[in-house]
C-alpha positions, 0 to 999 in steps of 0.5 A: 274859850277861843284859844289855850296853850296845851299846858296852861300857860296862855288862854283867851275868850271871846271877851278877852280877844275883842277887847285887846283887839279894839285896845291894840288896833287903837295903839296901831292907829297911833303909830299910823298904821293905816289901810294897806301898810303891812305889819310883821307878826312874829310869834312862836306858836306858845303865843297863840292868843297873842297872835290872835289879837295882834292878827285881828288888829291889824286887820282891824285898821285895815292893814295887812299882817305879814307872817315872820318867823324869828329868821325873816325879822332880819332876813333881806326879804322883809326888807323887801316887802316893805319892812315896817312894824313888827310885833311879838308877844312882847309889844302885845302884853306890854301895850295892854292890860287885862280888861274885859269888856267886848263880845265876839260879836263885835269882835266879828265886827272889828275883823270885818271893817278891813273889808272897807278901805283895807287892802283885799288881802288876809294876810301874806305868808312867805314860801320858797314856792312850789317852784323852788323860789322863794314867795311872799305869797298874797292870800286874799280875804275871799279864800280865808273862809272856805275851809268847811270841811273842818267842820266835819273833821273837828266839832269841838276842838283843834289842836295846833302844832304848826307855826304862826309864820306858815299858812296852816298856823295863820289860818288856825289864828281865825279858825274860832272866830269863824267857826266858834271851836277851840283851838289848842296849841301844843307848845312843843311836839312830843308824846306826852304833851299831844297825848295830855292834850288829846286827853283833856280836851276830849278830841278824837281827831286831830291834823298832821303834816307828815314830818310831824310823824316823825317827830312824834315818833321820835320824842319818846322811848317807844312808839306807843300807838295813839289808842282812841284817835278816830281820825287823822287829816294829813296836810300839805306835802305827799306822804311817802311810804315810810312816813305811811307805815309809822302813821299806822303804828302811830294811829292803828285804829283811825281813819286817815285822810291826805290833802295835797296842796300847796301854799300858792294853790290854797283851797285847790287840793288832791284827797285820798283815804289813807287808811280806813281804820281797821285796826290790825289791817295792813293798807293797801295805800301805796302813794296815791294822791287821790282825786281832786276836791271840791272845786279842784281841777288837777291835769299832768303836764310836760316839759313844755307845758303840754297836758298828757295823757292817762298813764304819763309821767310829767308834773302835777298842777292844781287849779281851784274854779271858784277863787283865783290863784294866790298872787306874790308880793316882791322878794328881791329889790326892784321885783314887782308884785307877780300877778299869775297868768292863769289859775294853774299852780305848778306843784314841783312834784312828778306824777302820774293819772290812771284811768279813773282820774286819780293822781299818784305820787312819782317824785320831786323834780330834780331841780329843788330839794325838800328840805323840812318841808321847804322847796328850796331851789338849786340855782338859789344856793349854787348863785351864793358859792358863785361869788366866792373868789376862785369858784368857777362853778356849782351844782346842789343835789339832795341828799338824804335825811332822816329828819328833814327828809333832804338837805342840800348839798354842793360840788364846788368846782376851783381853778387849780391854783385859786382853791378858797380855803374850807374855813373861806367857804364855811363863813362864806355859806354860814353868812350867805344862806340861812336855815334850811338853805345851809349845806349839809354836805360840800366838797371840791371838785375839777368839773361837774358830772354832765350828761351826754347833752349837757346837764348836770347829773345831780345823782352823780353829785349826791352820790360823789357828797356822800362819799367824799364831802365834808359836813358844813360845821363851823371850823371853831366847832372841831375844836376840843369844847366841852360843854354845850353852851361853848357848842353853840357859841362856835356855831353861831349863838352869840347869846346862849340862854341855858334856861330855854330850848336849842329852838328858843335859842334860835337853831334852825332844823338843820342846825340841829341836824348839823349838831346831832352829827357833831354829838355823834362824831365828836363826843360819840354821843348818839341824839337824834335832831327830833330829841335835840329838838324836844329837848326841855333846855340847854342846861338840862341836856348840857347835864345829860351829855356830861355823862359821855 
């Protein structure tokens, strides 16, 4: 077996992945997909054996798969790219039928023909980038395979809870094929299911970002430790200190690793050791990096580039010395393909180097906010509040959040007598930004709070958000609705399935945010967005809310 969905609604075998892929690539042929075009795959992660085949299909013409999430199918970037095919699960199943007849043998062999004609690429996977703007980031054959070190950390099992559309999802596509193991996939992320799985399928290691602790953690009654686990690999963003302390109530007794990298550095990474695996010891872990891996280089550097010294604030860059930096494909109509200068990736995080070469964790710079795990830009949202009739300017500030780390937030400053309307403003955002780059919090103001040089103090606008705006809820919402379907039409849903999940549905992660403090202020109801985000169906949480 290469892939199964945790709760057994979906598996694949080697037969079974060579024989569709040969089938579907015939289909792509036919449609005239060819070397170099590019394909739009969208698959939620319960259609993991889907994606697989659609994966090795395209590359199996030679083309290039582009990894969508249900948003970016109509978002103006695909557009961009080159919008062209896409596939779901749907077109999967409904082009083949169950037949078997290849082994993986020539499965290998269908993977690799892109080599010949095809475009050098993987596959590209869209990031708002360690900078803040958004990417389409181009990963290249050469820097698919290198992850070797999975073969210590998972000997016979992995199990998966990243998305399709982001690079970890991608990469766990193929992770069989190269290294002969079993991949599965939890089809949400909660207690009981990562427990089942971890238990049936016999693994004592498993890999996190650290905004999965916290979902983890929330989806049950109680945080009841994960007895048997061994060892943890942390991937992608820093781990900060609260997120620390619940990964040890979560993992008492597992040895944990961190690896900090970024979509656009790939295999150029910081590892540490989080923890050590003594179950009943406190860590003496306080924010450290770590030191570079294989093939990393890592240095500190200032405002104006310059690397600095041991001891010294400035941000973080990574290089790898073997494979050249992820290159971009265009996001914004008349872009070119962006070719880096040079190796080193700018990671968007302050930090420091002491004496033995180790780098920790200072903060994010003040010009991007982490929203879920997405570098979302300022200027980006500042641009779209811009355009409003009677906005005279706009700054964005981070504020915090328990679920999603950050959320935007943004001080527009009106002209006295052409102030728009907050009902204006709301359709204007709902319209203009999508997912994680909608405010949570706006308010009017006459002048931005600047420094005695000239820039705006973004603490100042986060604490003036805080206090005094408004949560970015859609006006029809305050109305008096009393169910839950009638909730989300006013929020945007314009076709509400009560038999699927508020994510099914299509709410993004600060749409659940936006909701559980709609519950909470309007209904006094108290649901976290990590509930909200595990929640079985609209019609069974529905039932549950009328008992307010």
């Amino acid at each position: 077996m290469a892939h199964v969905v945790a709760d057994g609604s979906a598996t694949l075998d080697f037969t079974e992945w060579a024989d569709r892929t040969a089938r579907l690539a015939d289909h792509l042929r036919m449609r005239g997909i060819a070397a170099g075009h590019l394909v739009g795959l969208c698959f939620p992660v319960a259609a993991t054996p889907d994606a697989a085949v659609a994966f090795t299909a395209v590359h199996a013409v030679g083309a290039v798969p582009v990894m969508l999430s249900p948003a970016d199918v109509t978002g103006p970037w695909w557009q961009t790219v080159g919008a062209g095919t896409v596939l779901t699960p749907v077109d999967v199943r409904t082009l083949l039928d169950e037949r078997e007849r290849a082994d993986d043998t020539q499965l290998k062999a269908l993977f690799a023909a892109a080599e010949d004609g095809g475009s050098g690429l993987t596959a590209v996977v869209r990031t708002s980038g360690t900078t803040g703007e958004p990417k389409a980031v181009a990963i290249p054959d050469t820097d698919t395979f290198h992850d070797t070190d999975v073969d210590t950390w998972f000997p016979d099992a992995l199990l998966v809870a990243s998305p399709t559309h982001s690079v970890d999802g991608m990469s766990h596509l193929i992770y069989p094929l190269v290294r002969g193991r079993l991949v599965v996939t939890l089809p949400q992320l909660d207690q009981n299911t990562f427990r089942t799985a971890v238990q049936r399928y016999g693994t004592d290691r498993v890999k996190l970002v650290p905004a999965m602790l916290r979902i983890l953690a929330e989806s049950g009654s109680d945080v009841r430790p994960f007895t048997g686990i061994r060892s943890v690999w942390l991937g992608s963003a820093a781990l900060t200190l609260p997120d620390h302390r619940l990964l040890r109530r979560l993992f008492p007794e597992a040895q944990v690793w961190m690896d900090y990298s970024s979509t656009e550095s790939g295999r150029a990474r910081l590892t540490t050791l989080v923890a050590d695996g003594t179950a009943g010891q406190e860590s003496d872990w306080a924010g450290e990096l770590g030191g570079p891996a294989a093939d990393t280089e890592v240095r500190v550097v200032g405002e104006d580039g310059t690397v600095l010294p041991t001891g010294a604030i400035g941000e973080i860059q990574l290089r790898h010395t073997v494979l050249a930096r992820r290159g971009h494909l265009p996001v914004h109509p008349g872009d070119a393909p962006v070719t880096p200068v040079d190796d080193w990736v700018s990671t968007g995080d302050l930090g420091v180097r002491d004496p033995a070469g180790r780098v920790w964790y200072h903060r994010r710079k003040a010009e991007t906010a982490n929203c879920g795990g997405e570098k979302i830009a300022f200027s980006e949202v500042e641009a779209v509040f811009r355009e409003l009739d009677g906005v005279r300017d706009a700054a964005a500030a981070a504020i915090p959040d328990p679920f999603l780390g950050e959320t935007i937030g943004v001080l527009l400053v009106t002209a006295p007598d052409r102030r728009p309307d907050r009902e204006t403003v709301e359709r204007h955002a709902l319209a203009r930004l999508r997912n994680n780059r909608r405010p949570s919090h706006l308010m009017f103001g006459t002048d931005l709070p600047r420094s005695e040089h000239g820039k705006v103090q973004r603490q100042r606008v986060r604490d003036l958000l805080v206090a005094e705006g408004w949560r970015l809820v859609p006006g029809a919402v305050r109305a008096d609705l009393r169910s839950l379907p009638a909730v989300l039409r006013a929020m945007g849903c314009e076709r509400v399935d009560e038999d699927a999940s508020l994510t099914a549905n299509g709410l993004s992660s600060i749409d659940l945010v936006t909701l559980s403090w709609f519950l909470g202020d309007q209904w006094q109801v108290e649901v976290t967005p990590a509930a909200l985000f595990n929640s079985a169906s609209v019609r069974e949480l529905d039932r549950r809310l009328a008992g307010r």
